[in-house]
N, CA and C of each residue as an Amber inpcrd file, in Angstrom:
protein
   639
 -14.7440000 -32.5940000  -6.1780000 -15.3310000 -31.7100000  -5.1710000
 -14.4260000 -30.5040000  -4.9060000 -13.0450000 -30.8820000  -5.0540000
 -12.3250000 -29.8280000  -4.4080000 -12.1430000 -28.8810000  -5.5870000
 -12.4110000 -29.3160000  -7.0450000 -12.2580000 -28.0580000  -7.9230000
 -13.5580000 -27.1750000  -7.6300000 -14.4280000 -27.8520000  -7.5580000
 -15.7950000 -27.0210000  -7.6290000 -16.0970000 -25.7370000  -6.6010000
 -15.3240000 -26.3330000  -5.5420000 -15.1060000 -25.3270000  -4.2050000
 -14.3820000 -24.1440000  -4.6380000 -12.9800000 -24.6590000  -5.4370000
 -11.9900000 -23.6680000  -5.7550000 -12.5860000 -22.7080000  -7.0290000
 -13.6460000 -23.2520000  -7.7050000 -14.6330000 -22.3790000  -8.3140000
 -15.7030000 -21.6300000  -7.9590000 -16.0750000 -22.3050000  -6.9470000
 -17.3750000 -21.0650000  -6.2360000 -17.0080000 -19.9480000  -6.0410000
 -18.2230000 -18.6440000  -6.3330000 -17.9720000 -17.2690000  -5.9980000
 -18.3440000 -17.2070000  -4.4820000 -17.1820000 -15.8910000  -3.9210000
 -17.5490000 -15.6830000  -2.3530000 -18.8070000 -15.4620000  -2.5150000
 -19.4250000 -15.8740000  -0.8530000 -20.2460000 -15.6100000  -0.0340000
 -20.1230000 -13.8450000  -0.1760000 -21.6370000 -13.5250000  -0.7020000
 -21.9710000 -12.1290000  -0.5630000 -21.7260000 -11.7250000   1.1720000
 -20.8360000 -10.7650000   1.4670000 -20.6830000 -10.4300000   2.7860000
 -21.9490000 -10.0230000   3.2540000 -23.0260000  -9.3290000   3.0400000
 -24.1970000  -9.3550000   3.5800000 -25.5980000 -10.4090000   4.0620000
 -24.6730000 -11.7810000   3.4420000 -25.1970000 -12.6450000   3.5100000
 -24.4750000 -13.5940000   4.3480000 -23.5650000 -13.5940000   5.0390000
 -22.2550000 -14.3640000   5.9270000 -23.3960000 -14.3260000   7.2470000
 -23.7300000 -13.3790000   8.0160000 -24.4420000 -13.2720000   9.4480000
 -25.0990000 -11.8890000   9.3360000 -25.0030000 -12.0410000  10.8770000
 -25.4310000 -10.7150000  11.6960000 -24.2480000  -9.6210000  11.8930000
 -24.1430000  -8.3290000  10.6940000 -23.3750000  -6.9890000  11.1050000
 -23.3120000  -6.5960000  11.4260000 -22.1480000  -5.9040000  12.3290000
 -21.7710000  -4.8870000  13.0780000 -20.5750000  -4.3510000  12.9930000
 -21.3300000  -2.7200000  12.1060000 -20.6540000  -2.1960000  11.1440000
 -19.9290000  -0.5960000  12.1500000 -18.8170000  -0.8730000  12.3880000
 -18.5110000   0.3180000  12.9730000 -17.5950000   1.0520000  12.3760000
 -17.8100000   2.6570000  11.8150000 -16.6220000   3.0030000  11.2510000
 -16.3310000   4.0980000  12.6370000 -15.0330000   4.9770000  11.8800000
 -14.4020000   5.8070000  12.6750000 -13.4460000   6.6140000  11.8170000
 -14.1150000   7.6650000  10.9270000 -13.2380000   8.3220000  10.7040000
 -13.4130000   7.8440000   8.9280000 -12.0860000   7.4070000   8.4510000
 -11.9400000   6.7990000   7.0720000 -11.6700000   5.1610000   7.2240000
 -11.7880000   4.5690000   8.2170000 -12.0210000   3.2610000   8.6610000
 -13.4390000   2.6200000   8.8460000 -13.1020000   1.0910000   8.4750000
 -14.4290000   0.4070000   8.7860000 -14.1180000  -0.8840000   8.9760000
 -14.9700000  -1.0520000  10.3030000 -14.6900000  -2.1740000  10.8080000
 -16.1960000  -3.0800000  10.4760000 -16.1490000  -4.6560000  10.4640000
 -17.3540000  -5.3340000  10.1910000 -16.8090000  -6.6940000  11.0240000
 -17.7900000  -6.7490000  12.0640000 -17.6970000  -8.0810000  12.7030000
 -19.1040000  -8.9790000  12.6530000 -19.1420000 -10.0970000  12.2580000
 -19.9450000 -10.9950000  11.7880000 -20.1350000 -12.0630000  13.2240000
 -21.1460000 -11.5580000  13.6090000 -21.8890000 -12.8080000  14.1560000
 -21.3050000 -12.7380000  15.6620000 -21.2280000 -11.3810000  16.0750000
 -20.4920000 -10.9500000  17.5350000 -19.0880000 -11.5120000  17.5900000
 -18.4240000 -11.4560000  16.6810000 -16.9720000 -11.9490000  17.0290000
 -16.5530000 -10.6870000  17.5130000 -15.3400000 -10.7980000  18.2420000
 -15.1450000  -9.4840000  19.3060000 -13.9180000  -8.7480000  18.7080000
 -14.8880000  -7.6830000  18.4290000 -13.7620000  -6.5580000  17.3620000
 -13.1570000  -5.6800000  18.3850000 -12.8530000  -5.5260000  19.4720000
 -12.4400000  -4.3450000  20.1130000 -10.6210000  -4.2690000  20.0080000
  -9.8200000  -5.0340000  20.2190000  -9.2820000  -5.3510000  19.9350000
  -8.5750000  -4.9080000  18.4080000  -9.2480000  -5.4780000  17.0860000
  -8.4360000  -4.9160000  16.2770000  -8.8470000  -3.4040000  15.6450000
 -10.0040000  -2.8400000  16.4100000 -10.4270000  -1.5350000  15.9160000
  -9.1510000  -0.3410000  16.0720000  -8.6070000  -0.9570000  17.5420000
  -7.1100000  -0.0900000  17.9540000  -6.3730000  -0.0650000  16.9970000
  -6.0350000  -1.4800000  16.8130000  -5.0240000  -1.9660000  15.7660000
  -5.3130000  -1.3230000  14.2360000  -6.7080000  -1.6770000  13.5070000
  -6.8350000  -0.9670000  12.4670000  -6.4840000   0.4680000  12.2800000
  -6.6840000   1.3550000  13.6640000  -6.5100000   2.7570000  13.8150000
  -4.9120000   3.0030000  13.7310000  -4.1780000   2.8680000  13.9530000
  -2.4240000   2.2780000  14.3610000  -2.0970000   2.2170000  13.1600000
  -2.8830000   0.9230000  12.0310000  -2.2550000   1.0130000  10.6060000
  -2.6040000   1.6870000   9.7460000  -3.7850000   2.2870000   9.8660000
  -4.0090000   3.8400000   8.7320000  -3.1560000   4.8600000   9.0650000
  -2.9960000   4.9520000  10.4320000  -1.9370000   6.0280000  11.0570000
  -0.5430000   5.9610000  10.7050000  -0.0310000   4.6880000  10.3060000
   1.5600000   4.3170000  10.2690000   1.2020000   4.6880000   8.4430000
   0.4940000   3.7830000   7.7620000   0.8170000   4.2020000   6.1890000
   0.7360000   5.1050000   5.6880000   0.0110000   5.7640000   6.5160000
  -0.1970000   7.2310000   6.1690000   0.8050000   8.1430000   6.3090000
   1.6760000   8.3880000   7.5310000   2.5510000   8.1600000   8.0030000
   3.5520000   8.2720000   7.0380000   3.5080000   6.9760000   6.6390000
   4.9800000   6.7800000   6.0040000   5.2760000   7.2220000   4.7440000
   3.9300000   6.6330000   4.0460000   3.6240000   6.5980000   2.1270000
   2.6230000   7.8800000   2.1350000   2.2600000   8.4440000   2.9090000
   1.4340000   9.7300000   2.2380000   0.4410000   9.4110000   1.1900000
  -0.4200000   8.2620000   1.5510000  -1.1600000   7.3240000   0.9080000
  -3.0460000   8.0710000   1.2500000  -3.4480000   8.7020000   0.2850000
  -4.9680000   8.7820000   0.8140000  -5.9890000   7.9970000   0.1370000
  -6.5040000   7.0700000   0.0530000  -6.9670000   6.1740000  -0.6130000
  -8.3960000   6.1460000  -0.4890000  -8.8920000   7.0290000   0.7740000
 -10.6350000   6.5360000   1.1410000 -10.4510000   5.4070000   1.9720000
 -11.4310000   4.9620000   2.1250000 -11.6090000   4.2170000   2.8550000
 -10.9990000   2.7590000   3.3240000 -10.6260000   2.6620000   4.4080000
  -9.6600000   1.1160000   4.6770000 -10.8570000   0.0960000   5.2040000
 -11.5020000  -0.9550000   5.1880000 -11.9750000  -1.6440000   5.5720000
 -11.8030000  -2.8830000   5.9980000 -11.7650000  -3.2090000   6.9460000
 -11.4960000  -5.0760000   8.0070000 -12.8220000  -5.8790000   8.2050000
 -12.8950000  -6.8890000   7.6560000 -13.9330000  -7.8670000   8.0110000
 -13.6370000  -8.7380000   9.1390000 -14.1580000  -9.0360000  10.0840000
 -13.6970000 -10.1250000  11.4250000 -14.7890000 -10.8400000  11.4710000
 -14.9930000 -12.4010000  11.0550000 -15.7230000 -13.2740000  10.7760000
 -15.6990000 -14.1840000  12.2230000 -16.6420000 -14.8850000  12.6750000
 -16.8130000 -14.9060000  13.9990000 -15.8530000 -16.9200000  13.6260000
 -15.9680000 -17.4180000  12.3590000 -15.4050000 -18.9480000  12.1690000
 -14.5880000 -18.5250000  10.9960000 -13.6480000 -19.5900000  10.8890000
 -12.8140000 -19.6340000   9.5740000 -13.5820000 -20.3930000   8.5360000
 -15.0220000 -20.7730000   8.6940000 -15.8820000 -21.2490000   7.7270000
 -16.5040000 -20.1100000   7.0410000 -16.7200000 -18.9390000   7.8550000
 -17.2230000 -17.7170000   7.3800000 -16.1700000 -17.4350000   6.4810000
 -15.2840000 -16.9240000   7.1720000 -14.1270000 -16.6100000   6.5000000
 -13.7880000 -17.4090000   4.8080000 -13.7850000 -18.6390000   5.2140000
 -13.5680000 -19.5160000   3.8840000 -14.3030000 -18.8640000   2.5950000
 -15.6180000 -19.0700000   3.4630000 -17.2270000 -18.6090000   2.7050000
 -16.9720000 -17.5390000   1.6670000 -16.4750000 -16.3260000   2.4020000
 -16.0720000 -15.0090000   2.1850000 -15.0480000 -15.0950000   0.7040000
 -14.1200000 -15.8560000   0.8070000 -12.7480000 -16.0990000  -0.1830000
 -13.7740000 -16.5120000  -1.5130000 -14.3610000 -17.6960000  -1.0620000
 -14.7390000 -18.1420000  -2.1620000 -13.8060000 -19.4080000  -2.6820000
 -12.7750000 -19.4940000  -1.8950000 -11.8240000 -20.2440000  -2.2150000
 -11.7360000 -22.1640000  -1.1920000 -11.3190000 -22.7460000  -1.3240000
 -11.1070000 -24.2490000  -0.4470000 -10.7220000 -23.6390000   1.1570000
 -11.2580000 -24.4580000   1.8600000 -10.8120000 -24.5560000   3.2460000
  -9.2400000 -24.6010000   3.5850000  -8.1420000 -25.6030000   2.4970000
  -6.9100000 -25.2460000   2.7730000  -6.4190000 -24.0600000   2.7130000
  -7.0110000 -22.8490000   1.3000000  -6.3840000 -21.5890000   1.3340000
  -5.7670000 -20.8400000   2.3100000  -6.6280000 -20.7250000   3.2710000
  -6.5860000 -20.6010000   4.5130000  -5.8610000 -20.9030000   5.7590000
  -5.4280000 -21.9650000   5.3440000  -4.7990000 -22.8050000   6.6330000
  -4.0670000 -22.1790000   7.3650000  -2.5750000 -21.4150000   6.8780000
  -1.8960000 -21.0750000   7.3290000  -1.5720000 -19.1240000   7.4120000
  -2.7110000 -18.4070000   6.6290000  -2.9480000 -17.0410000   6.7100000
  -3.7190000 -16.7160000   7.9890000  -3.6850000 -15.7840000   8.5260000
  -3.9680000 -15.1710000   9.3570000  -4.7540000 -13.8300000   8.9290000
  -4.5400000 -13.2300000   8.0370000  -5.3950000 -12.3780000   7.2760000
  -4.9950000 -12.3270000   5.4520000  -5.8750000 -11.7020000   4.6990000
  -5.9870000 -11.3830000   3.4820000  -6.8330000 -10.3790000   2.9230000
  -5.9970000  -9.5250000   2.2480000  -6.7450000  -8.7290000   0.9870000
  -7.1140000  -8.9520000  -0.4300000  -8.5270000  -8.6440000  -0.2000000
  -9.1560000  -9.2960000  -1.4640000 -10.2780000  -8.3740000  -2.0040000
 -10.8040000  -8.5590000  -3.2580000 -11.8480000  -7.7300000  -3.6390000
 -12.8390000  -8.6700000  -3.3710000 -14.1220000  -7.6510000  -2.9310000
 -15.1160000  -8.4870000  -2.7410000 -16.1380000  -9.3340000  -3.8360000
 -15.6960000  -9.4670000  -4.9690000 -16.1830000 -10.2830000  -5.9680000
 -14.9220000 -11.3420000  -6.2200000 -13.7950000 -11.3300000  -5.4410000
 -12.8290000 -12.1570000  -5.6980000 -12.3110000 -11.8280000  -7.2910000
 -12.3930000 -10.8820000  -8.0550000 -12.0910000 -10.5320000  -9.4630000
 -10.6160000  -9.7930000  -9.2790000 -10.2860000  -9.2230000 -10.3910000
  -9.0460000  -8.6990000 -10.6760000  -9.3450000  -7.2010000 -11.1010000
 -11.2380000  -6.9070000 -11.2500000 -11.0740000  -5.7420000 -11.2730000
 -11.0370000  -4.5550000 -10.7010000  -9.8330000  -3.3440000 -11.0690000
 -10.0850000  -2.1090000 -10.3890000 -11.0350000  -1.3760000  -9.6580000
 -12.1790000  -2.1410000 -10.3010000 -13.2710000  -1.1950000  -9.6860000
 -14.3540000  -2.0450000  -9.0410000 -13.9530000  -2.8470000  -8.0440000
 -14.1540000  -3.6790000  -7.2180000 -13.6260000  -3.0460000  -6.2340000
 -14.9360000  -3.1700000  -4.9200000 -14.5750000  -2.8840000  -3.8550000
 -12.9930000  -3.4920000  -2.6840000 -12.4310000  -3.4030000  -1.9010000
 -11.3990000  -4.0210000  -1.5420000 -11.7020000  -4.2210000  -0.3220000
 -11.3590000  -5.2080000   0.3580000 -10.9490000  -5.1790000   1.9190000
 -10.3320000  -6.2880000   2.6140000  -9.6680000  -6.0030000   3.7470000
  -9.2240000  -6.6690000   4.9400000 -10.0450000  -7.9350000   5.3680000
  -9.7010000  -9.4450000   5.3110000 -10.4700000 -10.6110000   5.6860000
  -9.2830000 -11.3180000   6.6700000  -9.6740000 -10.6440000   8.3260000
  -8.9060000 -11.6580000   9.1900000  -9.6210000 -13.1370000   9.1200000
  -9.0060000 -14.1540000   9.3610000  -9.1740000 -15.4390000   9.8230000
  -9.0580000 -15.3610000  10.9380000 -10.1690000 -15.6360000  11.5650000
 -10.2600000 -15.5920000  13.1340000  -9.4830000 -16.4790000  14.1210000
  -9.0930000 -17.7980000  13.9260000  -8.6660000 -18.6680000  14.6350000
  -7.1040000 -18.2230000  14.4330000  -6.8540000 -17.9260000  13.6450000
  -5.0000000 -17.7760000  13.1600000  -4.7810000 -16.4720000  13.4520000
  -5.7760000 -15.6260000  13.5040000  -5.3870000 -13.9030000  14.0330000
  -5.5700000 -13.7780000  15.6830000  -6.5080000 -14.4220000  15.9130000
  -6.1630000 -14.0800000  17.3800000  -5.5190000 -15.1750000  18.2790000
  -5.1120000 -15.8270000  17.3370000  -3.4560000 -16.6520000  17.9790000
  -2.2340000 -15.9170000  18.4730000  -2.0370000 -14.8540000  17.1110000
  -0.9680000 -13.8910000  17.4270000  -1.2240000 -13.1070000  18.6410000
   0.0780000 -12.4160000  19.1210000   0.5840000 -11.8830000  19.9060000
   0.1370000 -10.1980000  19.1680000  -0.1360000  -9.4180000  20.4400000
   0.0280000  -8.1690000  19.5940000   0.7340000  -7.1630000  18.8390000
   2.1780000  -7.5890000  18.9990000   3.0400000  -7.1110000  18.0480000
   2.8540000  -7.8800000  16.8860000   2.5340000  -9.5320000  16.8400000
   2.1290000  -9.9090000  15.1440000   0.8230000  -9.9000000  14.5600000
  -0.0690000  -9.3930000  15.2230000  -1.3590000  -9.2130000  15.1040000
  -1.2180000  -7.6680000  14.0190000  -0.4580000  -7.1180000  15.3410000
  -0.6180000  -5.4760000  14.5200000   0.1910000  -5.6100000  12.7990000
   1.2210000  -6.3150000  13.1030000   2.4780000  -6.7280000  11.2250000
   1.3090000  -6.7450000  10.6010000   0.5930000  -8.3700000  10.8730000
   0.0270000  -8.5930000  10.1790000  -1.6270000  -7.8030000   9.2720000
  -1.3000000  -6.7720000  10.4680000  -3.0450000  -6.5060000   9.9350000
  -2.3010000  -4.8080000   9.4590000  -1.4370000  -4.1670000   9.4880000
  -0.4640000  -3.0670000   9.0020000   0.0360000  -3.5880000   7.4260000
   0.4520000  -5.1210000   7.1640000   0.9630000  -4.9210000   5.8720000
  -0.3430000  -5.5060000   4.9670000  -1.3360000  -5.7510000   5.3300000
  -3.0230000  -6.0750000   4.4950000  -3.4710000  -4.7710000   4.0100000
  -3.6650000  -4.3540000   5.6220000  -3.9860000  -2.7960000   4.7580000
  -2.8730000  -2.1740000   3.8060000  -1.8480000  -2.0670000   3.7370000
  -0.9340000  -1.7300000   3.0960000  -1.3700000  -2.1330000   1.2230000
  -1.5830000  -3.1670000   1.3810000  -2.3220000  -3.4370000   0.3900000
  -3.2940000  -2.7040000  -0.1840000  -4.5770000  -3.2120000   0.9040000
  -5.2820000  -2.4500000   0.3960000  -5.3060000  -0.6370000  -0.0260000
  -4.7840000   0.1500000   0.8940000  -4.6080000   1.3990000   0.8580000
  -3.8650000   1.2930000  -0.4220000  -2.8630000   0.9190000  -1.1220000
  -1.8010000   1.4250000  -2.3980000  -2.2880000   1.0950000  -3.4680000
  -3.6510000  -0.0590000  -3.4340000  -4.0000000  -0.2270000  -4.4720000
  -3.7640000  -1.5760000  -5.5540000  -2.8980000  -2.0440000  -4.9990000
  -2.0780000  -3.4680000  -5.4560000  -2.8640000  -4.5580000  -5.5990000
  -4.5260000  -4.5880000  -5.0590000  -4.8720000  -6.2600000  -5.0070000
  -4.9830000  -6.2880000  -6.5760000  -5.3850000  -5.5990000  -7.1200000
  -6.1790000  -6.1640000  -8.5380000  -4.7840000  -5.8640000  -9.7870000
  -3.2470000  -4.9170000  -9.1080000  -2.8510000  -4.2300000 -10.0620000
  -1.6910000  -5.4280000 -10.4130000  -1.1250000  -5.4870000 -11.8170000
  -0.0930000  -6.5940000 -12.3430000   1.3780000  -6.3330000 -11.9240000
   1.7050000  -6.2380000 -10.5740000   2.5230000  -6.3920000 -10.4310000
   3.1360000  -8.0170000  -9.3750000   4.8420000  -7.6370000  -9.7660000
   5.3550000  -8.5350000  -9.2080000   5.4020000  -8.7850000  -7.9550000
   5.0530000 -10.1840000  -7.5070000   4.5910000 -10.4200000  -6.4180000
   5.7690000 -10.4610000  -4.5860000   6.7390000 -10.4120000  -4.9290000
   8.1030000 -10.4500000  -3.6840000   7.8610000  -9.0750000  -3.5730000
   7.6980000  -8.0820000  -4.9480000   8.0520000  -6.6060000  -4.8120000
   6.3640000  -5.7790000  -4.0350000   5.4290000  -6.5700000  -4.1520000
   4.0240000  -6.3550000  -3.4320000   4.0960000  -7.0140000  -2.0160000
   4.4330000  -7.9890000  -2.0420000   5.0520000  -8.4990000  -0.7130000
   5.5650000  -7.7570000   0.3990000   6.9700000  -7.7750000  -0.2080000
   7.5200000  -7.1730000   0.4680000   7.6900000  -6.0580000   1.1170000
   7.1500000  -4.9600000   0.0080000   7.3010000  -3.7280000   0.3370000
   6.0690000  -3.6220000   1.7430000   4.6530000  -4.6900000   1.2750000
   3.9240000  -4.6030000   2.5160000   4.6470000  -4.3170000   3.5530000
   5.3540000  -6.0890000   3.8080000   6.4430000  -5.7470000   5.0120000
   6.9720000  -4.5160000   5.4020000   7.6680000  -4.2420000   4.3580000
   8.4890000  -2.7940000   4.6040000   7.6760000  -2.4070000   5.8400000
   6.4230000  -1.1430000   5.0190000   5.4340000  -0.4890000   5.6600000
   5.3960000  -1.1190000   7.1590000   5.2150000  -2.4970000   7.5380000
   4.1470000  -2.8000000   8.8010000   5.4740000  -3.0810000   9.7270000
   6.6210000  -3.1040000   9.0730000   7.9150000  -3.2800000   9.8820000
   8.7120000  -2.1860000  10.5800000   8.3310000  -1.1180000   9.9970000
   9.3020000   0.7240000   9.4100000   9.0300000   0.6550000  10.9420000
   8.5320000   0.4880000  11.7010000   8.2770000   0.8140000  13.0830000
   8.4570000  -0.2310000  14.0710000   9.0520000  -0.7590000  13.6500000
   9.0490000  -1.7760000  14.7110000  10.6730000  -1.9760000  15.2560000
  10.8120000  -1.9050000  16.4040000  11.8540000  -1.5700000  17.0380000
  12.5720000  -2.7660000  17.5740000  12.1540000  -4.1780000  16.8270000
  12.8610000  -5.6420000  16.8960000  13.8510000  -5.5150000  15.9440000
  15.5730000  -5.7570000  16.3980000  16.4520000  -5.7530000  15.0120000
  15.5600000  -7.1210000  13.9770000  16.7030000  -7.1400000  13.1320000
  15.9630000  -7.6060000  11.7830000  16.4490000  -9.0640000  12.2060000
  17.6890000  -9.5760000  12.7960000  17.6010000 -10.9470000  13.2760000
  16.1820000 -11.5150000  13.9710000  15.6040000 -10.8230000  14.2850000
  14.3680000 -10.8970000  15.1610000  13.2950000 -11.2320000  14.0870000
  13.1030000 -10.0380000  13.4640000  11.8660000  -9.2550000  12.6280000
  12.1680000 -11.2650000  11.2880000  13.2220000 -11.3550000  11.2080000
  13.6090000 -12.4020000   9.9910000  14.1460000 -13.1520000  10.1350000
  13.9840000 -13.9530000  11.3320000  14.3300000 -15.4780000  11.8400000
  14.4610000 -16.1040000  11.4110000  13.1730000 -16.7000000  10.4690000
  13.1240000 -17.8480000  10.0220000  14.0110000 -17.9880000   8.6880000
  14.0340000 -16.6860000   7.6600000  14.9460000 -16.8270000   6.6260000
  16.2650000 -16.4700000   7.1640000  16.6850000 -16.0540000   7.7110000
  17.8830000 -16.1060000   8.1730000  18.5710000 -17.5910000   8.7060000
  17.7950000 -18.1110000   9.6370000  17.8210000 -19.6910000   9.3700000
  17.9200000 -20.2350000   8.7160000  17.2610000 -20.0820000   7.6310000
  17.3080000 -20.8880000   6.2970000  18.5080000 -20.7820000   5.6060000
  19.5430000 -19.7970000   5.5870000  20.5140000 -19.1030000   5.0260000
  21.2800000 -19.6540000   5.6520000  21.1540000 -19.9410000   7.3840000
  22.7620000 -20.2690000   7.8820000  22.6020000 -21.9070000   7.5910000
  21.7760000 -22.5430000   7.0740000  21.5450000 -23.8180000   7.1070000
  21.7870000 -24.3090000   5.2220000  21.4020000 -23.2170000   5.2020000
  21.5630000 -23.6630000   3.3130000  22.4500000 -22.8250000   2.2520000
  22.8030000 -21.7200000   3.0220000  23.3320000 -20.7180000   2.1490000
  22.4040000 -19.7400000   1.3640000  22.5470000 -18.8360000   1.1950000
  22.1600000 -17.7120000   0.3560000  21.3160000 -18.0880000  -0.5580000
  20.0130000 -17.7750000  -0.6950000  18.9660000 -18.0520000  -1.9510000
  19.6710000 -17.6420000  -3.3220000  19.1820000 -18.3440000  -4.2250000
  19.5300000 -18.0210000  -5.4510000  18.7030000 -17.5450000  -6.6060000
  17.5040000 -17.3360000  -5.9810000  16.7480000 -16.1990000  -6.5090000
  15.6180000 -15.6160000  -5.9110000  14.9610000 -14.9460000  -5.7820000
  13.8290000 -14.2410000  -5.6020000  12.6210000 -15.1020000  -5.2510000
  11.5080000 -14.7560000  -4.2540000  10.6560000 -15.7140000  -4.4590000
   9.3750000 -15.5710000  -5.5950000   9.1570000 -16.9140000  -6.2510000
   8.0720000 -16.6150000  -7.0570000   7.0260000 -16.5020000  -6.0820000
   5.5060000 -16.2920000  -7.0870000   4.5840000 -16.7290000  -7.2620000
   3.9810000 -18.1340000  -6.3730000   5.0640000 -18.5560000  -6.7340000
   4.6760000 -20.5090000  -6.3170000   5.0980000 -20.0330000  -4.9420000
   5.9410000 -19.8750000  -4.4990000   7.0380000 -19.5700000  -3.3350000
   5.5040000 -18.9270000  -2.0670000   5.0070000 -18.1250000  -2.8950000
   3.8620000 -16.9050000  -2.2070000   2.4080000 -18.1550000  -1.6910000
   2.3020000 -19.3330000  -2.2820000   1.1050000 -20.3740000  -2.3110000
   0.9680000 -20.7810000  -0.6170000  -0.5020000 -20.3480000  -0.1770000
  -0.8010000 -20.2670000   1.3840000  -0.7180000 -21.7280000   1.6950000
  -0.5550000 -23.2370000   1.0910000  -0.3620000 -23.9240000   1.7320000
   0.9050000 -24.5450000   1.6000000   1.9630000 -23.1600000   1.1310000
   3.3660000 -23.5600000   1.1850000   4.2780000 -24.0930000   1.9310000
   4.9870000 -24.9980000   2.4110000   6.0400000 -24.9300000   3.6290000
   6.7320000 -23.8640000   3.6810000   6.9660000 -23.4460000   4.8310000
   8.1530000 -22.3170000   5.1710000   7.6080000 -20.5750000   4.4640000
   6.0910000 -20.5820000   4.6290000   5.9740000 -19.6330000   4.1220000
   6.1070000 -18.1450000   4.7160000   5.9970000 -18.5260000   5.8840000
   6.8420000 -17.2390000   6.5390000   8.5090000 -16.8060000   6.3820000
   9.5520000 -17.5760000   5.8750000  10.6140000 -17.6300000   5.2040000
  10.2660000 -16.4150000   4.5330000   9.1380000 -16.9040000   2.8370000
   9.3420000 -16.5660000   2.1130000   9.0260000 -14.8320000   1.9760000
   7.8550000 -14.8040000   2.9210000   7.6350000 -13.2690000   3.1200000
   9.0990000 -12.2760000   3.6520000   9.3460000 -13.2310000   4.4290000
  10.9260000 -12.3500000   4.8990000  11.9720000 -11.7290000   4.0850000
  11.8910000 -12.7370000   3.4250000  12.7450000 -12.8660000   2.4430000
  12.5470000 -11.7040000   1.0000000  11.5470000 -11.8530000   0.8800000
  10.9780000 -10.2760000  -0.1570000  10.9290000  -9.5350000   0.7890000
  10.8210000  -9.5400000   2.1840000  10.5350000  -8.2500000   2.9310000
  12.6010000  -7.4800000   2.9970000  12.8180000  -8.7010000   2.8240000
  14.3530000  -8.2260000   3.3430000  15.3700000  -8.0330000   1.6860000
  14.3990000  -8.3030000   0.9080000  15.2650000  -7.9370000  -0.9640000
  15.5030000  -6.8590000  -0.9760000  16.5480000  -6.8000000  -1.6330000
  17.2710000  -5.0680000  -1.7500000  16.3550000  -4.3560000  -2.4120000
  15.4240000  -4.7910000  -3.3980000  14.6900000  -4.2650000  -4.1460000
  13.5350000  -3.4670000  -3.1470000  13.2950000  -3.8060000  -1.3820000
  12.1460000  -3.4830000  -0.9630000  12.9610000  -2.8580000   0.3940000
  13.2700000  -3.9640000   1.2360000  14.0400000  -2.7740000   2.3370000
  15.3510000  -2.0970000   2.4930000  16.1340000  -2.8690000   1.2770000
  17.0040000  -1.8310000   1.0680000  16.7980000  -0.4910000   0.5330000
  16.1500000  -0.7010000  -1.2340000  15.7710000   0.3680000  -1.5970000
  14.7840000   1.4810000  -1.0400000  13.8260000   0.7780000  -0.1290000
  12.6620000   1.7410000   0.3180000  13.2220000   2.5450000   1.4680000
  14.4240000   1.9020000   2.3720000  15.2110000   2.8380000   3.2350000
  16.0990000   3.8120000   2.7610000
């Protein structure tokens, strides 16, 4: 059962509920089934403004889906109910493919996004788009260096030192010592332990906030 799930194609988004499609500008917001978008429409506005901002990025259009259940949401992936578990949002093409010329967008998980606080609400929904805006879901690159650099972007503004901003790997460091390599692929898997570590941790590689500062 559980491969067959991990094989189904997403749920056509026009077929999830009832839309309500609001754009503003080069933004678009889509909330399914009255889940209450007011909230991250600010927030979406904030992270076209910061990447833009920073990376001089014009890409067209940024788009956020806000699904009213994480069953919608699931629906949407195309992927198992665990995928999910522990994300709070994701960028994805909407055929779930690898190709370029596939539409892209923003898929909060409703129960895990509006858990956060609004300083991790905004990270989190600043380094998705980040994604999406540069172009990266479908492109072959390495994954700490797509990672991270997200981070970079949704962090460049944030006025928490980095003991703060990178707790949890920093923890990990005074408890284990210094990583000894990079995180993979595997390292990046949403029903990983310690996977907020691992984002830190590419967010904080010389390769991303050293070099990008």
């Amino acid at each position: 059962m559980e491969d067959a799930a991990a094989s189904r194609w997403p749920l056509p988004l026009w077929l999830a509920g009832s839309l309500d499609v609001r754009r503003s500008g080069s933004s678009v917001l889509v909330a399914i089934d009255g889940a209450d978008a007011d909230g991250v429409r600010a927030m979406l506005r904030r992270g076209v403004t910061a990447i833009r901002d920073l990376i001089a990025t014009d890409t067209g259009t940024a788009t956020v889906v806000l699904p009213a259940t994480a069953e919608q949401a699931t629906a949407l992936t195309g992927k198992p109910g665990q995928a999910l578990q522990q994300i709070a949002a994701v960028t994805t093409t909407v055929d779930a493919s690898d190709s370029h010329r596939a539409p892209v967008y923003v898929l909060l998980n409703p129960g895990i996004y509006a858990a956060l606080d609004d300083r991790g609400a905004q990270i989190v929904l600043t380094h998705e788009l980040t994604h999406a805006m540069t172009g990266v879901t479908a492109a072959a690159l390495t994954l700490w260096v797509v990672e991270g650099f997200a981070d970079y972007v949704a962090l460049a503004s944030d006025r928490r030192p980095v003991r703060s901003s990178a707790a949890q790997v920093l923890a990990q460091v005074r408890d284990r010592g210094a990583p000894a390599r990079l995180p993979t692929v595997a390292d990046f898997a949403s029903t990983r332990h310690g996977l907020g570590a691992t984002y830190e941790s590419a967010g904080l590689s010389s390769g991303c906030w050293g070099a990008c500062r």
